[in-house]
C-alpha positions, 0 to 999 in steps of 0.5 A: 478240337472235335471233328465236325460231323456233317449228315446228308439227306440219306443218312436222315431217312435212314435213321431208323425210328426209336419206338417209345417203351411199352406202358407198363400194364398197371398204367393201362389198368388205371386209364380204363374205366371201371365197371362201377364207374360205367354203371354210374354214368349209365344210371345218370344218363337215365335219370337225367333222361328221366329228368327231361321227359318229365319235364317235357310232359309238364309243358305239354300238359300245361300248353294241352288245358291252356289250348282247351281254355283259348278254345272253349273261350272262342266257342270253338268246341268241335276242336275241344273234342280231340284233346279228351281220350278216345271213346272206350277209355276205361275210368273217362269222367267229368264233374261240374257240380255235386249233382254227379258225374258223366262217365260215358264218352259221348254225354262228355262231348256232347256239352261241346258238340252244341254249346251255343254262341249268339250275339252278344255272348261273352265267355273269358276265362283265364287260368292262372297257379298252374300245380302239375305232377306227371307220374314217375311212370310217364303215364299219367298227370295230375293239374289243378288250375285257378281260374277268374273271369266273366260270363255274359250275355243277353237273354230276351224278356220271355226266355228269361222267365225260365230262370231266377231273377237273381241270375240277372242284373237288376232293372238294366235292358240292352237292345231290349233284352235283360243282362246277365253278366256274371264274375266268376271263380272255379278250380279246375282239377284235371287228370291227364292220360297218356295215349298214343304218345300224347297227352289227353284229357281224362278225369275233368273236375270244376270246382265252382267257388263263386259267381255274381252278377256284376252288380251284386257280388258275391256274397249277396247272390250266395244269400240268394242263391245257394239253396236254389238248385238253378245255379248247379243245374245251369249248364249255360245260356243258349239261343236267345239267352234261354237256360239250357240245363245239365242232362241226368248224370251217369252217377254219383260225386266222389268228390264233392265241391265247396263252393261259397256260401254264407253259412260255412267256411271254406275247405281244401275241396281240390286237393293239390297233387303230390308227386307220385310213381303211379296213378293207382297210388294217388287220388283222383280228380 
């Protein structure tokens, strides 16, 4: 029988620690990284960096033109101003006809600085097909956008001899004034520029397709219409409902618009964006 051997509490803290073998130096070496490898990773965290800016821009340029329609919508263009570049921006232009472009500052804001909003006036417009690149350099994006929807008013009997009477409903008075009352169809092409770490509004290009009296529709009113230069001169119904028309351009398209007649067909007039790294390798609005 083997005798039994009975430790007691000193022996045990007396023990001395047995330290575990040294890992051999080729185990080490495997369990590390390699420079490739932290390299790859480090490329990856870019691009998905890369990713999710480009991603958070998109929305932000969505939201900004989204907040430009609520506000244009509620006559609220003082607050519109803000969301263009700053004056001095080099390139800054807005087109709303094929009569020209305004590529100075001030005759841009200057249609939101006064854009009346009498009783009776309504402007709904609603954007719909949003198809938005931003630049692989973060700089710069491009939108083009549909829009439908109605514009309306009244205008009182003298005042609206000023204009044809094909912009008019036909033998309706309200309140003792005629009614225009119009649907309406546009593409908008916008350019959008980063500045200070936010998005604005650089190039602005509407591209009207159609409009009607409510009555009429819109392939009668082209028929009546589209060789008269009143609908492209229109900037919009003021006071009273009298025609304010569009101030001199400060020069010629370089994109004209389509819009619909009863003599030609339709053609890609606004071009939808691609992806692109930098904005002088696209097109602009």
């Amino acid at each position: 029988m083997k005798p039994i051997l009975i430790l007691g509490p000193l022996a045990l803290i007396a023990a001395p620690a047995v330290a575990a073998p040294d890992a051999p130096p080729a185990a080490v070496a495997a369990s590390a990284p390699r420079a490739d490898e932290l390299a790859a990773l480090k490329a990856q965290v870019a691009e998905l960096r890369q990713i999710a800016q480009a991603s958070r821009d998109r929305a932000q340029v969505e939201n900004l033109f989204s907040r430009y329609m609520y506000l244009h919508n509620a006559f609220r263009d003082p607050e519109i101003i803000p969301l263009w570049a700053k004056k001095g921006t080099p390139g800054i232009r807005a087109q709303y006809s094929n009569n020209g472009v305004y590529t100075n500052w001030d005759s841009i804001t200057a249609y939101h600085a006064q854009r009346p909003h009498p009783a009776g006036k309504l402007i709904y417009h609603y954007l719909t097909t949003p198809l938005i690149e931003v630049a692989a350099d973060g700089q710069t994006a491009k939108g083009l956008w549909l829009m439908s929807g109605v514009e309306s008013g009244l205008t009182s009997v003298e005042a609206a001899k000023a204009a044809p009477d094909f912009m008019y409903e036909k033998d309706v008075l309200v309140d003792g004034k005629r009614v225009w009352m119009h649907t309406i169809m546009v593409k908008y092409g916008i350019d959008f520029i980063k500045q200070d770490g936010e998005w604005k509004i650089w190039h602005f290009h509407c591209f009207e397709v159609a409009r009607s009296p409510f009555g009429t529709g819109w392939i009668p009113f082209a028929a009546k219409a589209q060789n008269s230069s009143f609908p492209d001169d229109l900037m919009y119904f003021g006071e009273d409902g009298k025609p304010v028309m569009m101030p001199k351009p400060d020069g010629p398209v370089t994109m004209r618009n389509n819009p619909y007649r009863t003599d030609t067909g339709q053609i890609l007039d606004a071009p939808p964006p691609v992806p692109y790294r930098t904005i002088s390798e696209t097109f602009e609005y």
